[in-house]
C-alpha positions, 0 to 999 in steps of 0.5 A: 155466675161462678165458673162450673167447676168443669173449667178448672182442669184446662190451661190457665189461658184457656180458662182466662180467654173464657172468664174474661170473655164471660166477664164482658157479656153486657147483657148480664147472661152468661157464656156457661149457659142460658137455659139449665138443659145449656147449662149440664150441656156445657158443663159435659163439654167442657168435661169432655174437651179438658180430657185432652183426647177430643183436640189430638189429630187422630180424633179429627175425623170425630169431631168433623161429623160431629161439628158437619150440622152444626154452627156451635156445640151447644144450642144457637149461641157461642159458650165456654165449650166452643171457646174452650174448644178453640183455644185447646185446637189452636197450637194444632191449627195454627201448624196445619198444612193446607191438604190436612185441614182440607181433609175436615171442612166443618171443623175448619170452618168452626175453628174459623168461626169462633177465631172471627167472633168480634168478642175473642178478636177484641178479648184482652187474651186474643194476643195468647190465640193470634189469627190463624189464616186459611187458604179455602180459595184454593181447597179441592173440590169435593167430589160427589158420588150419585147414589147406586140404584136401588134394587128392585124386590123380585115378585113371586110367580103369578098366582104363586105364594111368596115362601117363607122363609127361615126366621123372621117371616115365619115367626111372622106367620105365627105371630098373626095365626096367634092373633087370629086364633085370641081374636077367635076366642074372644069372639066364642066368649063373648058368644057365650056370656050373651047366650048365658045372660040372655040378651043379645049383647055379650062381651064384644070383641075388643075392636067392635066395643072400642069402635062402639065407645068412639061412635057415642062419644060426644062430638069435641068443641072445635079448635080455636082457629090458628093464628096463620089462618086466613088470608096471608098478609105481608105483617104475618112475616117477621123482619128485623134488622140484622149485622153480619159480624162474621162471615165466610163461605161454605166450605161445602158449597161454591155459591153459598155464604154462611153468616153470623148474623146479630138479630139483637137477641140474647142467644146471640147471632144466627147462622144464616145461609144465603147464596150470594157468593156469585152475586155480591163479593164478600168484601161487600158483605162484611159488617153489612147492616141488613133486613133479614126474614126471621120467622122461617123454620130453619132449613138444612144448606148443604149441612149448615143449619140455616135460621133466617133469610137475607131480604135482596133486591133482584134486578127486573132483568134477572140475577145476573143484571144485579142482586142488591142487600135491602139496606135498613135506614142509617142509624138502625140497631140490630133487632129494630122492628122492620114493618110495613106501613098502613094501618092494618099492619103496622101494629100487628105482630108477626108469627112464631114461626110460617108453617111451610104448608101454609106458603104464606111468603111464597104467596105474599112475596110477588108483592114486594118490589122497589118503587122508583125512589128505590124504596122497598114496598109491598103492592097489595095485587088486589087494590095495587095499594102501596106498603113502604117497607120501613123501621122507625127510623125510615124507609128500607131501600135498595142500593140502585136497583128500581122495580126489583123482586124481593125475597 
């Protein structure tokens, strides 16, 4: 695909950081966009971004609110805007004290991002846009101010009628007196054309005949049945394996990490939010190979949009005795199929999306646990069969822990 012609006004090494990266998709999709709605997005990014207003300092705090909810600038997956972005930011952050980046965590936390992204760390342009490092160990934290109290509208006397007051309210008073006064005539009319024509029916009002006309209308077939309904079983859940390829800690949120997560899909990686930090160190969370639950509808973690889970292993005896990542069998690709074994799941596919009213993990999860050998499996609580938890390639198992809760 030729580059829009939005991208010829940037820096050349912006537009080369861009193009060959462009270049490098193996997939045949392109960084300018998937879909056409992706595509006018970028292209007005990329507009915006070669301005030259939107990466001066005085528009940070802008930017930061923009950027607070999310994890790229268009859509789930990095684009030429994002790269474009980062390249024109980075002579400003790479002179950035730490009490001024401090001050805009989400743009912090995305120029982090998009620097750590394996594409632009391996791009044969990285050496023009070196790494620049910072100290989020150290950052204040925020301090969070509770809500004031609501107040509490006053009633009016006992018995007494509220008054009136000036403008709205009483421009709602003769609103609803003129409504009753058309409902009025229209009753006198119909009054009227059924005395003329010498029945009893004559014009009803408007509401009584539309009520009537509902009344007759014959009853509608009765909907397909939906494809969560029934009994919740482990196959309605979606898991596959996962790669985080990048990740850091919330810059909102102490105990929580936010992950780039490769799920093999074209859109790229997910942002996942997972609340780990005090329980596994991030040294042993990079380039880790995973189970990740896929079909969640994606939550909002402290304003980072969250679109999968990370399936652990927690200890018998609680958290603090040890949470462990379920690991996939050696050999596994992102997005391999992760099922469970017996006939009546291995070939069914799993939902679009759980509907949360539904609580279908929330009902099947009680049933996940390791066995002795340390293997993930489900126990159906109503005949204690056994389900490996399993890909193609073997069984998914945790680290060391026996007989833990999965979730």
């Amino acid at each position: 695909m030729a580059a829009p012609a939005s991208l010829n006004p940037l820096p050349e090494n912006v537009k080369s950081l861009v193009l060959v990266l462009d270049a490098a998709k193996a997939d045949g999709s392109s960084i300018f966009g998937i879909s056409e709605k992706d595509k006018a997005d970028v292209s007005a990014w990329l507009e915006k971004i070669a301005a030259g207003d939107l990466v001066k300092p005085q528009s940070f705090d802008e930017l930061n609110t923009t950027l607070t909810p999310l994890t790229y600038l268009v859509s789930t997956y990095p684009t030429a805007a994002d790269l474009a972005l980062y390249a024109l930011l980075h002579p400003t952050f790479s002179q950035l004290q730490p009490e001024q980046y401090y001050t805009h965590p989400a743009l912090t936390r995305y120029f982090d991002h998009i620097q750590n992204l394996p594409a632009v760390r391996s791009s044969s342009s990285a050496s023009s846009f070196p790494l620049v490092t910072f100290d989020l160990e150290n950052a204040p934290k925020l301090e969070r101010k509770a809500d004031p109290p609501k107040e509490k509208k006053k009633k009016a006397a006992d018995g007494a009628p509220e008054p009136v007051k000036e403008g709205g309210s009483a421009k709602a008073v003769k609103e609803k007196a003129k409504k009753g006064a058309e409902a009025v005539k229209e009753a006198v009319q119909g009054a009227v054309a059924a005395v003329a024509s010498g029945s009893g029916e004559g014009k009803q009002p408007k509401e009584k005949k539309e009520k009537k006309e509902k009344k007759e209308k014959p009853a509608a077939a009765p909907k397909a049945a939906a494809e969560d309904s029934g009994e919740p079983v482990p196959s309605m859940i979606d898991l596959r394996v996962g790669h985080i390829v990048d990740i850091m800690k919330h810059p909102d949120a102490d105990g929580l990490y936010v992950e780039q997560i490769d799920f093999g899909e074209e859109t790229g990686p997910r942002t996942v939010v997972s609340g780990l930090v005090h329980y596994i160190p991030i040294e042993q969370m990079r380039d880790k190979y995973l189970v990740g639950v896929c079909n969640l509808k994606p939550a909002n973690m402290r304003g980072v949009k969250s679109f999968a889970m990370v399936l652990c292993a927690t200890s018998k005896d609680g958290k603090e005795a040890g949470i462990e990542l379920i690991q996939p069998p050696p050999g596994s690709k992102p997005g391999d199929r992760v099922y469970f074994e017996g006939s009546e799941f291995e070939g069914a596919t799993p939902l679009s999306q759980l509907n949360p009213k539904k609580k279908i993990f929330e009902t099947v999860q009680p049933g996940f646990t390791t066995l002795e050998t340390r293997e993930a499996a489900w126990v159906n609580p109503a005949t204690k069969s056994i389900h490996r938890i399993r890909t193609q390639a073997g069984i998914c198992l945790a680290p060391t822990l026996v007989g833990a809760s999965l979730s």
